[in-house]
C-alpha positions in Angstrom: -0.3 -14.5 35.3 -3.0 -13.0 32.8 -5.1 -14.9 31.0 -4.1 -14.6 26.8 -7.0 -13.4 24.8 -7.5 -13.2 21.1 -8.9 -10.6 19.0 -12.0 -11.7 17.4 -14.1 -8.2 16.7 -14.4 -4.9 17.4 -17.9 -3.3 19.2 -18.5 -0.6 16.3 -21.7 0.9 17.7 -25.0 0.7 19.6 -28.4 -0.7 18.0 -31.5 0.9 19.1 -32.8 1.4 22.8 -32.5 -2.1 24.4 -28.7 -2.4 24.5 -28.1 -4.2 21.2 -24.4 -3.4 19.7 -23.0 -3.8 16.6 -19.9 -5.5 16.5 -17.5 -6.2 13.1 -16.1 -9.8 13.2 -12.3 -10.3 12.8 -12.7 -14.1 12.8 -12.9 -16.8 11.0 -15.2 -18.7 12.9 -18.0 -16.0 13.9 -20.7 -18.1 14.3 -19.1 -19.7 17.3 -17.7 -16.6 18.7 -20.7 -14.6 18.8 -23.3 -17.4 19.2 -25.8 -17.0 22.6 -23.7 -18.5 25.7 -20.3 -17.4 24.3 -18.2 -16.2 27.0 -16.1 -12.8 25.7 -13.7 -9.9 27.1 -14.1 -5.8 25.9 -10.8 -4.5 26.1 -10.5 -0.8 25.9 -7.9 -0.3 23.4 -6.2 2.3 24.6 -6.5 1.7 28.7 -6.6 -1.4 28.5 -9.7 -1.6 31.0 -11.7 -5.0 30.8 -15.7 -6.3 31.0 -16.3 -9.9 31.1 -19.4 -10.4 28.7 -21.8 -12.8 27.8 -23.4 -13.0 24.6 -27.4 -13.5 25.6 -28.4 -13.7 21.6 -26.7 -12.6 17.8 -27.5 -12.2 14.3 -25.6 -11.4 11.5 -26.9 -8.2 9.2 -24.7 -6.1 7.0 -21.5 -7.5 7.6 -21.5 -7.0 11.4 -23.6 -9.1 14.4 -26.1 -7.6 15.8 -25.3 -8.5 19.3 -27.6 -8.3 22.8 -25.1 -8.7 25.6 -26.4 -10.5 28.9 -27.2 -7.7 31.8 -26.7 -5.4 29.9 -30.9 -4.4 28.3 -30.4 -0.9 27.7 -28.4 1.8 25.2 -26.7 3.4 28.5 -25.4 0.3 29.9 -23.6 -0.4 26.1 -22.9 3.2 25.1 -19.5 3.6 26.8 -17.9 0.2 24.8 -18.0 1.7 21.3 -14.7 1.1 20.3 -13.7 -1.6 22.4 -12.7 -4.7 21.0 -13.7 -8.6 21.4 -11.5 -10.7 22.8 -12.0 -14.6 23.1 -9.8 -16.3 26.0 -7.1 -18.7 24.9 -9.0 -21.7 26.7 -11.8 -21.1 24.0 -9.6 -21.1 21.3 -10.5 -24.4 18.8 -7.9 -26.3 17.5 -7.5 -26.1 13.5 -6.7 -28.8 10.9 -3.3 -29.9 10.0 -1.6 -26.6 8.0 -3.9 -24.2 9.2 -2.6 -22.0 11.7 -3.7 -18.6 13.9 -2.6 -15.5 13.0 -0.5 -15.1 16.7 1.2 -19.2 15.7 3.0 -17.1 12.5 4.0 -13.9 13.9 7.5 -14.1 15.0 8.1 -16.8 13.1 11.8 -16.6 11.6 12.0 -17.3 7.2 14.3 -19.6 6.1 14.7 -20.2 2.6 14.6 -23.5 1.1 18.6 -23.2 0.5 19.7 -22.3 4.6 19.2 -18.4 4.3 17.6 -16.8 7.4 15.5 -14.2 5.5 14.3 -12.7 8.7 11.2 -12.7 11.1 7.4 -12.7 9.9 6.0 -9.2 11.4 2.5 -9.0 9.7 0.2 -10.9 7.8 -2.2 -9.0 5.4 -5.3 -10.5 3.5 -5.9 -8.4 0.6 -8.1 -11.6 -1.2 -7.3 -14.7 -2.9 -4.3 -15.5 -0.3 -3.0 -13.9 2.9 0.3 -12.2 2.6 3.1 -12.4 5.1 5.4 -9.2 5.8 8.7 -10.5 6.9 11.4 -7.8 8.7 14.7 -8.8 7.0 17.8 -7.7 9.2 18.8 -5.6 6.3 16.4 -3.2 5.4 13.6 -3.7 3.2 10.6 -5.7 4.1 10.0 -9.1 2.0 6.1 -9.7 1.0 5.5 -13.4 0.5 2.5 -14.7 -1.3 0.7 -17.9 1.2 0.6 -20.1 -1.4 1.7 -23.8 -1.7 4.8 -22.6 -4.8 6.4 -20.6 -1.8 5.6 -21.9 1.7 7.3 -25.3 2.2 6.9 -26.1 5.8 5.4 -24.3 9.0 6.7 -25.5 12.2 4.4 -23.2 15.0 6.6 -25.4 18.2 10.1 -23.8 17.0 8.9 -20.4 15.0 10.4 -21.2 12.0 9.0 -20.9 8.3 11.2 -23.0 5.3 10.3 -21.0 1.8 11.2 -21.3 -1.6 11.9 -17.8 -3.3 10.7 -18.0 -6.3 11.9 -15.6 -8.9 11.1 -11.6 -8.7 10.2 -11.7 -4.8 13.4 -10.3 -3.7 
């Protein structure tokens, strides 16, 4: 079976001659992920073609990591991943606090409401700012946005998929 990997960036572009890329982090814990020694997939994201990669040594400028890649010392070895994204396998995956929870744990997740309602299945989560937003696919029609904060989200429980809300007023 293949091994699960995580989206944790996206390889935006080359920097300079000696192979350095750019890559925009889509994680919370960038640092670790792109820190020298980390061990990292490319996956083409439309072929789905794979490179096993190593990160030799990082540092963060302008809102993306400057990134040189082990093996890999000069702009033609790097030029063909722009575009790719960085995945981190699930065995490198830390484990988070009590009620916090991965993006991938909350997709799927079927929305019960605090009175027994199923209210459908979380599709998307968004994070437009002060709290992420979860998109939830009800079985009839239009799709329910619900604020992640305490007011509304009761209980997560990631072993069964399930997520007990409280509607509060206006949401529906």
């Amino acid at each position: 079976m293949a091994e699960k990997l995580f989206t944790v960036g996206k390889l935006v572009n080359t920097h300079g001659i000696r192979g350095e890329v750019k890559i925009l982090s889509q994680s919370d814990f960038a640092e670790q992920r792109f820190a020298p020694g980390s061990q990292l997939v490319l996956v083409h994201p439309e072929t789905g073609d794979q490179q096993a990669i190593e990160i030799e040594s990082s540092r963060e400028q302008k809102n993306v990591y400057l990134t040189r890649l082990k093996g890999f010392d000069n702009i033609n070895d790097v030029e063909r991943f722009k575009g790719w994204l960085v995945k981190i396998s699930e065995r490198f995956v830390e484990d988070l606090q009590e009620d916090e929870y991965y993006f991938h744990e909350i997709i799927g997740c079927q929305v019960i409401t605090d009175e027994g309602e199923l209210l459908g299945e979380i599709k998307e989560i968004l994070t437009p700012g002060a709290n992420d937003v979860w998109v939830v696919a009800r079985p009839n029609g239009k799709p329910v946005l619900l604020p992640v904060i305490d007011d509304v989200v009761l209980d997560v429980d990631v072993k069964n998929k399930t997520v007990r809300v409280h509607i509060m007023e206006g949401l529906l």
